[in-house]
FIVEXTI-727571 format. One record per residue (C-alpha): x, y negated, z negated. Coordinates in steps of 0.1 Angstrom, whole numbers, padded with zeros to 4 digits. Example, Ala and Ser with C-alpha at 12.3 -4.5 7.8 and 13.67 -1.06 7.14 Angstrom:
<recs>
    c1    c2    c3
  0123  0045 -0078
  0137  0011 -0071
</recs>
This chain:
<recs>
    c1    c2    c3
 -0166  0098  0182
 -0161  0124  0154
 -0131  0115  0134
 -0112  0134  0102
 -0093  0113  0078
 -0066  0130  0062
 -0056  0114  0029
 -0040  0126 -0002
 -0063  0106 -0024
 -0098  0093 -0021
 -0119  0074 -0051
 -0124  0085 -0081
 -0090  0086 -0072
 -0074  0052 -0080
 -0048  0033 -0056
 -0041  0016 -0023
 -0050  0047  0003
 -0079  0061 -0017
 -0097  0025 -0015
 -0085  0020  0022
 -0100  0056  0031
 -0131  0049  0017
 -0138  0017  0035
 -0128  0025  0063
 -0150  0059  0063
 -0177  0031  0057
 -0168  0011  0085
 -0163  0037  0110
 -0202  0051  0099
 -0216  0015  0102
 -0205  0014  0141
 -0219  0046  0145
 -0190  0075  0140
 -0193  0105  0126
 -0167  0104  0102
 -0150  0134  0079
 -0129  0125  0053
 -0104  0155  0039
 -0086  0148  0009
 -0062  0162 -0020
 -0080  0179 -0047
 -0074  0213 -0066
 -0043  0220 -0048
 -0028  0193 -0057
 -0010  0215 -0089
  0008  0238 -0065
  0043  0227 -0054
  0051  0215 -0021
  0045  0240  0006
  0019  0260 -0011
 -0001  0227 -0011
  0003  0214  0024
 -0008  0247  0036
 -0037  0247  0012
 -0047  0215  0034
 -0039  0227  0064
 -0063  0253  0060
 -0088  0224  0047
 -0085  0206  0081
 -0087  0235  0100
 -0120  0241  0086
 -0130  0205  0098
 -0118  0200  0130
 -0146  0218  0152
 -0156  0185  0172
 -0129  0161  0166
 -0119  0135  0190
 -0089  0123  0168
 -0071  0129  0129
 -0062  0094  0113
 -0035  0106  0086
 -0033  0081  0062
  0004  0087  0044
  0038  0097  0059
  0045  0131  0047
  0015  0145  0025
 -0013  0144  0050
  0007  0141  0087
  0025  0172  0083
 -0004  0194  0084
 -0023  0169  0101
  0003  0176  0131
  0006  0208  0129
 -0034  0214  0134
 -0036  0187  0160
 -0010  0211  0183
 -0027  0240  0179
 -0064  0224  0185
 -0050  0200  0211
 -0065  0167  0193
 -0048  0139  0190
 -0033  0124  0157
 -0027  0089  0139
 -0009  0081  0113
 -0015  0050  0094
  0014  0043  0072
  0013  0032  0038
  0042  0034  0014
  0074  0055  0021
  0069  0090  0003
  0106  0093  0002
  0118  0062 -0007
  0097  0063 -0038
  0107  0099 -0044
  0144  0089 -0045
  0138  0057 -0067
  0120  0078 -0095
  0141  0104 -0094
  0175  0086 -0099
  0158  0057 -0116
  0184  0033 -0088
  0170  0002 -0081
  0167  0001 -0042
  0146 -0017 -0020
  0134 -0004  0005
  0150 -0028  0033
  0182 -0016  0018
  0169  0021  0012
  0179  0035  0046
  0209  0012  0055
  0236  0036  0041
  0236  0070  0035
  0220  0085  0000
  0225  0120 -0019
  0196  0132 -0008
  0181  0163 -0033
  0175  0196 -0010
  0140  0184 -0014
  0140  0150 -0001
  0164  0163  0029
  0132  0188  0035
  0108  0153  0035
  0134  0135  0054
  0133  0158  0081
  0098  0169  0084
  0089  0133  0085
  0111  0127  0110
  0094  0152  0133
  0058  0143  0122
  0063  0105  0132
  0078  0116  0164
  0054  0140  0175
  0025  0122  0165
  0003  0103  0192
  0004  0070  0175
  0019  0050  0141
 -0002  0022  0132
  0019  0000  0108
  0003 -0029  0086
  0035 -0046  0088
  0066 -0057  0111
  0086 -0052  0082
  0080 -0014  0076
  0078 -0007  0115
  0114 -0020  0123
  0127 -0001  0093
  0109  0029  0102
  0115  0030  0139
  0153  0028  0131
  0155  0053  0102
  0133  0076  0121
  0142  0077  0158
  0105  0063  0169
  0094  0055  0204
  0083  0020  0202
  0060  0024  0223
  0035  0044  0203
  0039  0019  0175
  0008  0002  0163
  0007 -0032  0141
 -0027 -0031  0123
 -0032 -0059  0092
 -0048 -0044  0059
 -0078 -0062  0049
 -0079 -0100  0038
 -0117 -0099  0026
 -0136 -0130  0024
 -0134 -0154 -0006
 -0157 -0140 -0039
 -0162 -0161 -0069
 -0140 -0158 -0095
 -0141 -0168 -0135
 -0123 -0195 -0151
 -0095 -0182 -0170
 -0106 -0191 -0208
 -0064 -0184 -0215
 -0029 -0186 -0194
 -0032 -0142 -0193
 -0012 -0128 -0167
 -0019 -0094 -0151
 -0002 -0068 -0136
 -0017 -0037 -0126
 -0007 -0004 -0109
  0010  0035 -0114
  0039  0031 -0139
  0064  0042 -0118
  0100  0031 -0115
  0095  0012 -0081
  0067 -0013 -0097
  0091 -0025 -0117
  0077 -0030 -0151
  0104 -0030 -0173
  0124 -0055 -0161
  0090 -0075 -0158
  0079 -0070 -0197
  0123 -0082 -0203
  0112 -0116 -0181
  0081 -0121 -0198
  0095 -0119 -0234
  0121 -0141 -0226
  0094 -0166 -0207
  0071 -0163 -0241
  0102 -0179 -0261
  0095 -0210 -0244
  0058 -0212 -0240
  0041 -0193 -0266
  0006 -0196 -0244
  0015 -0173 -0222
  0002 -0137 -0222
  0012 -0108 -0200
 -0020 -0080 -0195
 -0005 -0043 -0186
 -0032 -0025 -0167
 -0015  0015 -0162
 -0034  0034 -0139
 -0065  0013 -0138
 -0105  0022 -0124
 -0107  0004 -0095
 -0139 -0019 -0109
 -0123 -0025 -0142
 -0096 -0038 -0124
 -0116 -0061 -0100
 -0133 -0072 -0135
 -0099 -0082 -0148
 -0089 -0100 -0121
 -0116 -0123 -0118
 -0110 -0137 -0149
 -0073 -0134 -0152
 -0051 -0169 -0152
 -0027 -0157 -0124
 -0017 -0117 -0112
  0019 -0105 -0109
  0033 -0078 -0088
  0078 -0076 -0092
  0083 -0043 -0072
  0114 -0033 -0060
  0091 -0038 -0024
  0057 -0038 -0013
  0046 -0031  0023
  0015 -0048  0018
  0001 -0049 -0018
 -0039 -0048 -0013
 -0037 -0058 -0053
 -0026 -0093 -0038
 -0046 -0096 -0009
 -0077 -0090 -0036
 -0061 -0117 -0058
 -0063 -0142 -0032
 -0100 -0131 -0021
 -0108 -0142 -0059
 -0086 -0177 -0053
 -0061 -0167 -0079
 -0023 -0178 -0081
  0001 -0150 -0080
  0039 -0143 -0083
  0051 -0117 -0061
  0079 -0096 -0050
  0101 -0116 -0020
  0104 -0075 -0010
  0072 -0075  0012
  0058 -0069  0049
  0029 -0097  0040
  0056 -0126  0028
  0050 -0145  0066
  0015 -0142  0061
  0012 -0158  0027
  0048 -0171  0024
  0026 -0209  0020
  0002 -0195 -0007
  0023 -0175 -0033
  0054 -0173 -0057
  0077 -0150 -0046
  0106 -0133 -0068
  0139 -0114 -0065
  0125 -0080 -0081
  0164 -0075 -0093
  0163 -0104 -0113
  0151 -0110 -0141
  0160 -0151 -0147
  0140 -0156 -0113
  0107 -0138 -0126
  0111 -0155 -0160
  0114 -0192 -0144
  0086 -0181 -0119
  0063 -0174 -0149
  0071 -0205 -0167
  0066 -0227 -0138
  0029 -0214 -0125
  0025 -0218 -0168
  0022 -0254 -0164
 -0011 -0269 -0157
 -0002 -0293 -0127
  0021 -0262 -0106
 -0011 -0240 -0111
 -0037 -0264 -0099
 -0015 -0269 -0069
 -0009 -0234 -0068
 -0048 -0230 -0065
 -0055 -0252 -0044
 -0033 -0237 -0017
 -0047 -0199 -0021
 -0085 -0221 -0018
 -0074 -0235  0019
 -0058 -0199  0025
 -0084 -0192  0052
 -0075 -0161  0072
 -0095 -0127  0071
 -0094 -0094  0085
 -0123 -0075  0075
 -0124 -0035  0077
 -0152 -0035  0101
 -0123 -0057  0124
 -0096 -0028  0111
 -0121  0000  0126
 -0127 -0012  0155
 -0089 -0019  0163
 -0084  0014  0152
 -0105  0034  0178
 -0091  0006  0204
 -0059  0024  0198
 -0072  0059  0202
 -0089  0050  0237
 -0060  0038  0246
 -0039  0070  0236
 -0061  0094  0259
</recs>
């Protein structure tokens, strides 16, 4: 097959779509597909509008050959993604990520909503996020299929969004195999990520202060916009890694923690939690006391070693080559 990726950031790009379009690209060359990969660049300084139809002209130029467009976001790429797909007849995918308008709402009005509780009443919208609203609306329902990583995100979407069930698609994100990991030489624990409202940092440095007051070993390590190898670096020699969004669909940045057989504390908010539910700490994100206890308890030696030795007998994987291959199962299927 010749396939075109459409996603608003690739590497040296840093975050959860740019690593997952680059693997995949990988994958998808390994099993013998040629693969194009159209992404965000220049244009993204323009405002809405002006740069969608930048990259709509971008995959124009691309789609000579293509047997299907994987759009790898919810608004940014499967807009124009669509709108060439109809007029060249090819079929198009969207693999969902985050929510582009649930995190545009949370940042702009600085409200703390999750996003289970984002769509369940009715929000003043800006003109702007009406425009998204709608225009995803259409995209999702005039696309061929939506692959979701989680249950959680699919039955909120389907709901908000007016989707046939029937072209839904659950996909897992990638549980690599287990990589050895350093001994942490002190109790440092790291967060990592875009400081943006919805990661929850704030109320996370408030918990950690107040957690310091009773064990003055503890350390929290702020990573703001990290490189991706840096990062993987840190990790490996981190004492635990925290993650208190409002909500995560599912946090790669935890999934990597657990490929390195470190303890983490994470947000109750996520699609992943029945997966890992056994292996992890999990936090209200609105509350502050609950992150701070959560701290202090994987502090102590014995709750850590037990913590550790639950993420070491973790043994499910999902490799990329596994995510590929599903993924071009569900093309065939969507003839």
């Amino acid at each position: 097959m010749k396939i075109l990726i459409a996603t608003s950031i690739f590497p040296p790009d840093t975050g959860g779509p740019a690593h997952y379009a680059l693997e995949l690209s990988k994958e998808f060359r390994s099993i013998g597909h040629n693969v194009k990969v159209v992404t965000y660049s220049w244009e993204k300084i323009f405002p809405s509008g002006i740069k969608h139809l930048i990259y709509f002209i971008k995959l124009m130029k691309n789609i000579s050959g293509v047997n299907f467009i994987l759009a790898l976001d919810t608004f940014l790429t499967v807009v124009p993604a669509l709108l060439v797909g109809r007029i060249f007849n090819k079929k198009v995918l969207v693999r969902t990520g985050g929510d582009f308008l649930w995190e545009m709402f949370v940042n702009r009005t600085g409200q703390d909503i999750t996003l289970s509780n984002f769509y369940k009443e009715s929000r003043n919208l800006s003109i702007k996020e009406k425009i998204i609203f709608f225009l995803t609306a259409k995209a999702l329902r005039g696309v061929t299929g939506i692959i979701f990583s989680t249950n959680y995100q699919k039955d909120i979407f389907v709901k908000a969004y007016g989707i046939d069930i029937n072209k839904t698609f659950i996909v897992e994100n990638c549980y690599k195999d287990k990589t050895a990991s350093n001994e942490p030489k002190e109790k440092n624990f790291l967060w990592a990520g875009r400081n943006i409202k919805l990661k929850n940092v704030d109320r996370l440095k408030s918990a950690f202060q107040e957690a310091k007051k009773q064990n003055q070993d503890i350390t929290l390590d702020i990573m703001l916009n990290p490189d991706h190898n840096l990062m993987i670096e840190k990790m490996k020699d981190c004492y635990a890694f925290i993650l208190p969004s409002l909500s995560e669909i599912s946090p790669g940045i935890i999934l990597r923690a657990i490929s390195f057989n470190k303890p983490f504390i994470c947000t109750k908010e996520t699609g992943i939690y029945e997966r890992i539910k056994d292996i992890g700490l999990f936090i209200d994100p609105l509350s502050e006391k609950d992150i701070k206890e959560r701290i202090l308890f994987l502090a102590d030696d014995n709750n850590y070693l037990e913590q550790r030795r639950k993420i070491e007998n973790f043994n499910f994987r999902h490799s990329y080559r596994e995510i590929a291959n599903e993924l071009i199962t569900i093309a065939d299927r969507n003839k």
